[in-house]
N, C-alpha and C positions, 0 to 999 in steps of 0.2 A: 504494500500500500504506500505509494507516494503522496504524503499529504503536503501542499504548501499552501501559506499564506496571499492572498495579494492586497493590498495595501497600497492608503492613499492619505495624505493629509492638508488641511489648509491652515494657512498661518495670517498674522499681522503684515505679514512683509515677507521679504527675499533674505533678509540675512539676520541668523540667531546672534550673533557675533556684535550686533548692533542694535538688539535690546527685542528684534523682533521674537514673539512668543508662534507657539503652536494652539490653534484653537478648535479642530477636531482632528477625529481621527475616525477613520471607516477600515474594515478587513471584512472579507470574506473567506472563509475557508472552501478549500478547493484539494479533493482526495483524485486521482489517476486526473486531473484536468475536468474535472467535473464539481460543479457548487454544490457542495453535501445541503446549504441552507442556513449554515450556521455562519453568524456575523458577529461582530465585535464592534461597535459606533459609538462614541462621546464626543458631543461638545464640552470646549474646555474654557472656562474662566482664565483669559491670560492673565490677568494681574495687571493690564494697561488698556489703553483705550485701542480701537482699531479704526486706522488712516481711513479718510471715505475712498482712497484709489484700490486699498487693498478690499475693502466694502462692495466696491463695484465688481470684483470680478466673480466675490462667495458667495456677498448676500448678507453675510453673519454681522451684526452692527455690536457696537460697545453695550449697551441697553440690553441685548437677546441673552449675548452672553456672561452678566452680573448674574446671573442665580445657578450657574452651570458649574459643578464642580470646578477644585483645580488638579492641576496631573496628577498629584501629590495622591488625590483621593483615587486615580483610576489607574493607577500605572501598576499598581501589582494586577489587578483582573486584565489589564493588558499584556502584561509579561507572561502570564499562564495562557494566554489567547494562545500570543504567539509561539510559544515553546522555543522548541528549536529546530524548529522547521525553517525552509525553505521564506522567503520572503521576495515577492513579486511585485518592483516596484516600476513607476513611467518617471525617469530620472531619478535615479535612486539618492544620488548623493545630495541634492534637494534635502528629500524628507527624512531620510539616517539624518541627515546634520541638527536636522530642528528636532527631532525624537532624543538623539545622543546631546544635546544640548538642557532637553528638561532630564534626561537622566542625570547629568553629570549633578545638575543641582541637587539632586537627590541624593549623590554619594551611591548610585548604582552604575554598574559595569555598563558599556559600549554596548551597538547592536554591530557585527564585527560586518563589514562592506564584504566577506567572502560568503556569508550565505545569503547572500541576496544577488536574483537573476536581476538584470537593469531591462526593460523591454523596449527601454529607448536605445541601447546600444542594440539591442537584437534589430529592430525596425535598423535603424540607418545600415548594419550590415545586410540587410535583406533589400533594401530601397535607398542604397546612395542618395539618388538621385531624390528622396525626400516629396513630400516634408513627410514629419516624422509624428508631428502632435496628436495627440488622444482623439481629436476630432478627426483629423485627416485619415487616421489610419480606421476609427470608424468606417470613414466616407469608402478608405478603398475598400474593406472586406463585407459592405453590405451589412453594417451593424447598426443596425435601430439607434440613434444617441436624439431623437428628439425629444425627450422631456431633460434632454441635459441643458436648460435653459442659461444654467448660472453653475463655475464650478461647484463640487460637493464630493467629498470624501468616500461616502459609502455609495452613491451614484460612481461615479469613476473608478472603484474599486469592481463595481458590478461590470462596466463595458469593458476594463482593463482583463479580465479573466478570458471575458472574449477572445477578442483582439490577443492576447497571450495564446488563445491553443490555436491561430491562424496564423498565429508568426511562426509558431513549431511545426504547423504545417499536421497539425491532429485534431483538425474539426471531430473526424469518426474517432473518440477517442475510446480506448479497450474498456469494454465494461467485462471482460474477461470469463466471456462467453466462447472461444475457439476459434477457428481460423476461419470455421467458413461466413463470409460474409457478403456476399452476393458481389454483383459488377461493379456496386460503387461506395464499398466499402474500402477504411484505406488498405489490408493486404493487396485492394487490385491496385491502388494506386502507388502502392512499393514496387509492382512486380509481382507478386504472389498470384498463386493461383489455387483459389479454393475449390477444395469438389465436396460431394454431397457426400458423408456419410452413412451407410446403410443403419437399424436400427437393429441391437443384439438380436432383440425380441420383439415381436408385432405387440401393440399399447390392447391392454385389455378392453372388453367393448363397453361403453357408455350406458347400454341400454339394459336391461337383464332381459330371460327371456318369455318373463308374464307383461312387460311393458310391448314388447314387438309382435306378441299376439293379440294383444289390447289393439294395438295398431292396426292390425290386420282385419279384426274385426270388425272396425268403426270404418275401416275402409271398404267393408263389403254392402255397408248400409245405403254408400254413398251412388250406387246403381254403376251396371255396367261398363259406360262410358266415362266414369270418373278418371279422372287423369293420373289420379296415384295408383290406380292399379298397370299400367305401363311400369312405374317402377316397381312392383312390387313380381311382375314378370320378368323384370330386366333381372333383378335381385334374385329370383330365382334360379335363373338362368347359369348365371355368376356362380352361384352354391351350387349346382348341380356340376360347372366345368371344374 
């Protein structure tokens, strides 16, 4: 079972370094590339007011966020969210910096930059030629983002898992059901070629054998011409060969 995180956050600004805070946070969990449904989302009390430019782009105002916790109060149920798993982020080094900047205040250990996949580096090596944003790479892979009206955390966490098994190139991804997977599953699209497995033993019958003469019965009610006695010739027919 491969489980990772994907993960998104919005903040006061661009740089922790210069007083800006983190003010949510969204994860979704994601077991073989599949959203099991389980999330992890808080808004967070920065402790300062927030710029109307960084307002414009969230949504989240100084006012919404006065009665929202502060990290302080969320960051152990966050640390257990994420374990130690894998971490799936759209420019990682962004939101590591502002998460490892409320840690540090905390006097709690780093989120270490090696387990976490960047899907902005996977995109530009897939699409040099760009652009690379959460929106665009929506646009190319046919990913619904219109109620993405305003950034948001657990929203972009949601399109970003997407866009994550398109860039891997495992929309079909293994629910660990066997090879055979018809023409446009992805073994066809590795190369593979599935065939049909015979079955040990034919599946026992459905019907018992006072139900199929019940049937037979109510079908003789039904006069000569009745259309289910064709089948029930055909079906004889069958059991006789």
């Amino acid at each position: 079972m491969l489980r990772e995180i994907v993960l998104d956050t919005e903040t006061t600004g661009l740089d922790p370094r210069k007083g800006d805070r983190l003010i949510e946070i969204g994860c979704i969990e994601i077991v073989n590339r599949i959203p099991t449904g389980r999330e992890f989302h808080k808004f967070i009390n920065p402790e300062r007011s927030v710029p109307a430019e960084a307002e414009a782009v969230h949504g989240l105002s100084t006012q919404f966020l006065l009665d929202k916790p502060l990290f302080a109060e969320v960051a152990s149920d966050f640390l257990d969210f994420i374990a130690g798993d894998t971490l799936v982020i759209h420019n990682s080094t962004f939101d590591v910096g502002f998460l490892n900047a409320e840690l540090e205040r905390l006097k709690l250990g780093p989120i270490a930059m090696s387990r976490v996949v960047d899907t902005l580096q996977l995109a530009r090596r897939k699409h040099p030629a760009g652009p690379n944003s959460l929106d665009a790479l929506c646009k190319r892979y046919g990913i619904d983002n219109s109620k993405r009206i305003k950034h948001g955390a657990l929203m972009d966490s949601l399109l970003l898992a997407d866009v994550y098994v398109e860039l891997l190139g495992e929309r079909q991804a293994s629910l660990g059901l066997g090879a055979n997977r018809g023409s446009g599953g992805r073994d066809a699209r590795l190369g593979g070629t599935a065939k049909p497995v015979a079955r040990p033993a034919p599946l026992a019958p459905r019907l018992s054998a006072a139900e199929i003469e019940a049937h037979r019965a109510f079908v003789e009610t039904l006069g000569e011409h009745a259309l289910w006695k064709r089948y029930l010739v055909s079906e004889e027919t069958d059991n006789a060969a």
